[in-house]
N, C-alpha and C positions, 0 to 999 in steps of 0.2 A: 804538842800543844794545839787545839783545836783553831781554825784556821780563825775563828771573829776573836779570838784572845793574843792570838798574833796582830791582826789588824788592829786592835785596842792599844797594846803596847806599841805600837809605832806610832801610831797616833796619839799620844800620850808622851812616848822620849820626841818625835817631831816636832811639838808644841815647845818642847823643854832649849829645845836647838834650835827653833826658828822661831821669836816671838816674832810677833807683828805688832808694831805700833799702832797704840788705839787711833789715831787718828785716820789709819786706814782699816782696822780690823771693823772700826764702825760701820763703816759699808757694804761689808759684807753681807748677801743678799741670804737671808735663809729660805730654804725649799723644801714644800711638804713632800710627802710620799705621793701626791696626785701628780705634782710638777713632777718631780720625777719622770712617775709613771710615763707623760708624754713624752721624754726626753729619750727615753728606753725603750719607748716604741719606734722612734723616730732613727737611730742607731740604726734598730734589727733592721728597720724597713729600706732605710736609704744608703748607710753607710758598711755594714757587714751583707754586702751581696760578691758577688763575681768572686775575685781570686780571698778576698778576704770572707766568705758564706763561712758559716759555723761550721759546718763539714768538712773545712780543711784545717778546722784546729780539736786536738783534743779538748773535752769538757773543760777540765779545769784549764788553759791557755785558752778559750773563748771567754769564761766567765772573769778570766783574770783583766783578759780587754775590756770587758764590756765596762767595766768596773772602771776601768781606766779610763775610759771618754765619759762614764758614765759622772765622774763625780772625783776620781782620782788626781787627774790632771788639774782641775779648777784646784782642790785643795792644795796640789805644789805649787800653781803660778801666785796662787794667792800669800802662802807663807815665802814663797822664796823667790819669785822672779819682779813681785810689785814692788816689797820693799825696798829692792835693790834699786828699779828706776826711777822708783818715786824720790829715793835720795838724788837721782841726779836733775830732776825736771818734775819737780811736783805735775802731776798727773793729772789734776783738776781743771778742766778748762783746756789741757792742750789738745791740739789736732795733731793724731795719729794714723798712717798709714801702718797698717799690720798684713805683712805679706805674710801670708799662708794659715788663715784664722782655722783652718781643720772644723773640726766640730764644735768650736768653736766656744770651749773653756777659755783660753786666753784672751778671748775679747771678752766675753762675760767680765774676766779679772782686771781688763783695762775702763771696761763700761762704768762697770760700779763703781769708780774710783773719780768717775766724773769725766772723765777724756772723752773725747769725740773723735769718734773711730768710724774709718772706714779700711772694710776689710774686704780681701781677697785671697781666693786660691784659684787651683785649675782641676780640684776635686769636684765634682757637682752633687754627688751622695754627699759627705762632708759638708759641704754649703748649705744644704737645706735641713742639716741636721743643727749647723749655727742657727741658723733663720727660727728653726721653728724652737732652738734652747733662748738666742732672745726676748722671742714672744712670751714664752713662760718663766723667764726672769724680768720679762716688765724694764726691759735696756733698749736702748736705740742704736744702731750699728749699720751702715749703710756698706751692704755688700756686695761684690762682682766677683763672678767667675772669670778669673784673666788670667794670663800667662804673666809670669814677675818680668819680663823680659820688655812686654809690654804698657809698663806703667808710664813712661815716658810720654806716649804720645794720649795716652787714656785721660792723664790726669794734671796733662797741660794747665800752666797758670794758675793753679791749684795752690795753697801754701800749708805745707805741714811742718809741726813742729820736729818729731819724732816721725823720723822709717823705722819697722821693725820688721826685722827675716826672723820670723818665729818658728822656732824648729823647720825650716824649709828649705835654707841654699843646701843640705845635705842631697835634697831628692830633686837639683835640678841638674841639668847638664851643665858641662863647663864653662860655654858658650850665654847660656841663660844666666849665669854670676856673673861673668863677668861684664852682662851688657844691664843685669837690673842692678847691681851694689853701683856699677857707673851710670844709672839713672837718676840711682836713688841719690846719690851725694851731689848731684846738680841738680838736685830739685831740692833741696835742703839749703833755707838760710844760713844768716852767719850767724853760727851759733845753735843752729840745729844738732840735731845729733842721730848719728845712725847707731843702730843695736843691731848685734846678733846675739840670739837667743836658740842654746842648746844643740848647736851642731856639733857633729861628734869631729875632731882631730886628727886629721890623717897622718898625721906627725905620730900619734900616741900609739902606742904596743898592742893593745888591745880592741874587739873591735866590739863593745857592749852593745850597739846600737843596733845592727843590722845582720850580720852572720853570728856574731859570739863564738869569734876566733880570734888567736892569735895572730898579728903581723897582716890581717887582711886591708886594713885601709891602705897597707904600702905596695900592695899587687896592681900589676895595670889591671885594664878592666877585662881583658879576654880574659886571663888567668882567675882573675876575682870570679866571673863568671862561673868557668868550670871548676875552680874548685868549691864553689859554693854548695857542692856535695855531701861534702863533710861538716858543714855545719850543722847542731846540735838543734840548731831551731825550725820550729813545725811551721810548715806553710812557707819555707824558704829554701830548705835545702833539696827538696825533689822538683821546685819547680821550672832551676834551668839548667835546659840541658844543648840543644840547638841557637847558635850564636848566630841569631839573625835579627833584622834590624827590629821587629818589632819586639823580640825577646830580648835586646840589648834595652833599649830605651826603658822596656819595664824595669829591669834589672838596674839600671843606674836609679832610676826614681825611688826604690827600694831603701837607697839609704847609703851616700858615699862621702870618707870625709875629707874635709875641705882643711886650709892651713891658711898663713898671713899671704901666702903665694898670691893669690887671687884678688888680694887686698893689694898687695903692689903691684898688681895689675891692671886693676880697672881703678883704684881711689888716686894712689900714691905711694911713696916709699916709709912702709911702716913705720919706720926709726924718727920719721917727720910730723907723722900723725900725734894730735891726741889726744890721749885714749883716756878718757876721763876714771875709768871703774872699771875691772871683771866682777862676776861673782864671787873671786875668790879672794882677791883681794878686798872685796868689802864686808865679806862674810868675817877674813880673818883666821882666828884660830877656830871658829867654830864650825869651817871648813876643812882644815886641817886634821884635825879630829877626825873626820870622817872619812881621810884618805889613810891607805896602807902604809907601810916605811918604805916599802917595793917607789908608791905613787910618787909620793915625796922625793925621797931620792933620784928616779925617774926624770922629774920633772925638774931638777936641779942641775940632772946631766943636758938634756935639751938648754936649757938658761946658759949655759958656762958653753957650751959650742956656738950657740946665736948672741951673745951678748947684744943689750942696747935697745930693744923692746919691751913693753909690758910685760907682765909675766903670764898676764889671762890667755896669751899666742898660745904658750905651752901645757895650758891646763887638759884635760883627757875629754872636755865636752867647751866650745868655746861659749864665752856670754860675755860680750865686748859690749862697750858705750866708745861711740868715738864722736867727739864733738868737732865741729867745722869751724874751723878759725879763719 
């Protein structure tokens, strides 16, 4: 099947699986081919340079990225990551911290929706690839380049409804979770709410996110390092090979996953927390559906060994709401 008859049919069963309610599909900003245009220059130009340059991915793995910042990613937070929060904190009007805005689809997805966002990464190609997709979606978004470690003193006195770690405590060190998720829940009223959004599970079997191996989120990091050989994916399995500090650091930012561990670490003891919503549990069975018998079951052996927590701990990608009581 021709690859836009593929992309039609998923876009087509997607829609069928994830409606959106009108009251936020309204919002929805449409984009001509011009907008675009500048958005996908702005990509090439500032964010696919150094280790990520088109010449370290094959054609089709390049054009499949580009696709993915280009327009891909906006359309999942939009069906499946808004409705989810808007059920727990209507989104219009709130002030939102969004750690790790990337290029900055997920803030576009919180903008429209009326929230007042202020976002940050420690990417700077990424940043300015946000900066100049807000200009051409006509949103407002007040960004910084900062380390999540250092929100604490940056954004002192500050009052946010909503922290979100958007797809990002994966690519920080241990150190940086543990000192920004404990920033971020003392800077958070009563009755704020922290979100993780999309980190992969180092608890889970599989490692979809980052190498596309088996059993890798449960390797220390030396071993994870070298055997990063063997993994299947271009632009990652020949790049480390020398365990030095500057090739470790790259290499954890890469993409390592994280558990509730971290969470009774720097918040509280999970089993005390809580936790308003996962994705899966508010999706329901039309998440369910979408997992294997393998997943399911999987994820039911994790539950019956940890009793007493949410179930979103043990999902394969975490997408946690934990409100401050």
């Amino acid at each position: 099947m021709p690859r836009h008859l593929r992309d039609l049919f998923k876009r087509v069963a997607w829609r069928l699986l994830s409606p959106v309610p009108s009251h936020l599909a309204r919002n929805f900003i449409r984009m001509d081919k011009a907008g675009l245009s500048r958005i996908e220059d702005a990509i090439r130009e500032h964010y696919h340079t150094g280790w990520r340059s088109r010449e370290n991915y094959s054609d089709e793995q390049y054009e499949t990225d580009l696709r993915a910042h280009l327009y891909g990613r906006l359309e999942t937070d939009r069906r499946e990551i808004i409705p989810w929060l808007d059920s727990a904190r209507p989104l219009r009007n709130a002030s939102v911290l969004e750690i790790g805005s990337g290029t900055g689809s997920s803030t576009i997805a919180l903008a429209e929706q009326g929230a007042r966002i202020t976002a940050i990464d420690i990417d700077e190609g990424a940043l300015l690839v946000a900066k100049q997709r807000a200009t051409v979606y006509g949103v407002h978004a007040d960004f910084g380049l900062l380390n999540a470690q250092d929100i604490s003193r940056t954004f002192r006195g500050s009052n946010f409804d909503l922290v979100i770690f958007f797809a990002c405590l994966e690519h920080m060190t241990i150190g940086e979770r543990l000192a920004s998720l404990s920033d971020a829940w003392a800077m958070l009223p009563r009755d704020g709410l922290l979100i993780i959004v999309e980190t992969p599970n180092r608890l889970w079997y599989f490692d979809s996110h980052t190498s596309m191996l088996p059993f890798f989120h449960w390797l220390p990091h030396e071993l994870a390092f070298a055997y990063s050989r063997f993994s299947p994916r271009e632009n990652f399995r020949e790049r480390y090979r020398e365990y030095n500090a500057a090739f470790k650091e790259h290499f954890l930012r890469r993409g390592r996953g994280m558990s509730f561990h971290e969470i009774d670490m720097s918040i509280g003891n999970t089993r005390n927390l809580k936790v308003v919503s996962s994705l899966s549990s508010f999706r329901g069975m039309r998440y369910k559906v979408r997992r294997s018998r393998l997943e399911r079951q999987y994820k039911a052996i994790l539950r019956s060994i940890y009793p007493g927590i949410h179930e979103g701990w043990f999902d394969e990608y975490l997408y946690i709401i934990i409100q401050k009581v």
